[in-house]
VEXLOBA-260665 format. One record per residue (C-alpha): residue number from 1; residue in one letter; x, y, z. Coordinates in steps of 0.5 Angstrom, whole numbers, plus 500, padded with zeros to 3 digits. Layout:
N
<atom NUM; "A"; <X; Y; Z>>
...
% end
This chain:
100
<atom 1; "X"; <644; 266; 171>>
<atom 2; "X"; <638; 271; 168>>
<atom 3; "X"; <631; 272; 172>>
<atom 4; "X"; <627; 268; 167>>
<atom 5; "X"; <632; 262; 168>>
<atom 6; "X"; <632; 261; 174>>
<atom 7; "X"; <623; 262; 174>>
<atom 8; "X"; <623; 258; 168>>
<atom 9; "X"; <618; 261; 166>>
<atom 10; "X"; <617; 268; 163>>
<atom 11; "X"; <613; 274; 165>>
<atom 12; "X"; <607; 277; 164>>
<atom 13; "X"; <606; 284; 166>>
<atom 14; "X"; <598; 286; 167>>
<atom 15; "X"; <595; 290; 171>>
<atom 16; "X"; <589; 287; 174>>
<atom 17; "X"; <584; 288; 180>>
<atom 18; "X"; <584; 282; 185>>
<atom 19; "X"; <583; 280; 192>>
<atom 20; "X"; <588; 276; 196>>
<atom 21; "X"; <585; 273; 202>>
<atom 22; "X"; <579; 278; 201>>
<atom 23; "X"; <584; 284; 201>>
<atom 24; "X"; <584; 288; 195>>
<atom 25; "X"; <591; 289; 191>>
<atom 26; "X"; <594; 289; 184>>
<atom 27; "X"; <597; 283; 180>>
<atom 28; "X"; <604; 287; 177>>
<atom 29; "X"; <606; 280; 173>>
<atom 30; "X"; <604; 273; 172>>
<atom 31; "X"; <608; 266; 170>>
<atom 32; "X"; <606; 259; 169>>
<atom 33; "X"; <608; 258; 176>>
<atom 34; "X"; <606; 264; 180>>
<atom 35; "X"; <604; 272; 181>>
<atom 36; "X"; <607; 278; 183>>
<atom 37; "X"; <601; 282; 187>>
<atom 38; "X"; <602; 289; 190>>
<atom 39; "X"; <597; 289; 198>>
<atom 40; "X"; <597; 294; 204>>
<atom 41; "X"; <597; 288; 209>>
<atom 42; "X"; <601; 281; 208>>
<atom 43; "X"; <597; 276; 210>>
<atom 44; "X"; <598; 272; 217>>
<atom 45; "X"; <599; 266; 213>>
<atom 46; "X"; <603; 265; 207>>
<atom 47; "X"; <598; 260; 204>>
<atom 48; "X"; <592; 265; 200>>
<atom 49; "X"; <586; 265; 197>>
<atom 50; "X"; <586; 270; 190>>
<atom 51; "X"; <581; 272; 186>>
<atom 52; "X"; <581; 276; 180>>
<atom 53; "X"; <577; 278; 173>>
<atom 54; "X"; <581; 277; 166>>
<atom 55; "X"; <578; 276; 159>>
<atom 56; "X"; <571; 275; 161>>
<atom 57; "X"; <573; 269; 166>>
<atom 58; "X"; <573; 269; 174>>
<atom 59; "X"; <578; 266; 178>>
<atom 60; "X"; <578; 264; 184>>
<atom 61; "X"; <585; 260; 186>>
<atom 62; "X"; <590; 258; 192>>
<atom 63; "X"; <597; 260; 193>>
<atom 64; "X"; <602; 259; 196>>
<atom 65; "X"; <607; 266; 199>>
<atom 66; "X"; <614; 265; 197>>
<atom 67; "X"; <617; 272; 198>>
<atom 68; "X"; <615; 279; 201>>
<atom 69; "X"; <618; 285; 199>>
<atom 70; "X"; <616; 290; 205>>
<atom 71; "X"; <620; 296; 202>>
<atom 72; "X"; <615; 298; 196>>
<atom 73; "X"; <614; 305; 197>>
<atom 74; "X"; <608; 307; 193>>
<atom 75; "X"; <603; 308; 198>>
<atom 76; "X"; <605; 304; 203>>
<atom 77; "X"; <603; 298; 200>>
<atom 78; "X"; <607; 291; 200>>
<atom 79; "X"; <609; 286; 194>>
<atom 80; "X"; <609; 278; 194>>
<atom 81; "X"; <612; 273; 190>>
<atom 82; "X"; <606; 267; 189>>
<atom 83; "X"; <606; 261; 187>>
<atom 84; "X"; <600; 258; 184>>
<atom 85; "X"; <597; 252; 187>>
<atom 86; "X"; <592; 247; 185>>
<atom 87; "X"; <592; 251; 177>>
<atom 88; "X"; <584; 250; 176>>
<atom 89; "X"; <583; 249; 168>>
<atom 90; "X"; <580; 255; 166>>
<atom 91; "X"; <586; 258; 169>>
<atom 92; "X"; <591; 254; 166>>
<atom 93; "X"; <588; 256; 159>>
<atom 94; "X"; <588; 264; 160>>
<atom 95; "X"; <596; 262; 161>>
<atom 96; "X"; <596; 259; 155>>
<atom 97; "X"; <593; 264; 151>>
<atom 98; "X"; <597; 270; 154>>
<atom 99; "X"; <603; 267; 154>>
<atom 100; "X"; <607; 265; 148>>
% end
């Protein structure tokens, strides 16, 4: 079974600025469902806050940690699998314009 069947959703790569719990970080991919994010700290609690700018609209979403990946070795930083939570809107129609 392919990635993308098992996501059943496909990826999205974008490299955007964010903040999760108030920590900075980078957004590598995104789905329908959930992101990929790069931090330096993984957060105590797998439930976080994630806030980022994209096309002249400002999100402020709730997630949820399914996967910490602590072997990312560019400058110590850390990757997570997140899956969306609570998809507001707005949020949902820059998915839609984003993926086709």
């Amino acid at each position: 079974m392919g990635e993308s069947e098992r996501r059943g959703s496909s990826r999205i790569r974008k490299r955007i600025m964010l903040r999760v719990n108030n920590r900075p970080g980078i957004l590598l991919d995104l789905s329908r469902n959930g992101m990929r994010v790069s931090t330096s700290m993984v957060p105590v609690s797998p439930y976080v806050r994630i806030q980022f700018r994209a096309d002249g609209s400002e999100f402020d979403l709730e997630g949820y940690i399914l996967w910490v990946n602590k072997k990312y070795a560019v400058q110590n930083l850390k990757e997570m699998g997140i899956i969306i939570q609570n998809k507001p809107d707005l949020y949902t129609h820059y998915l839609d314009r984003i993926i086709h």
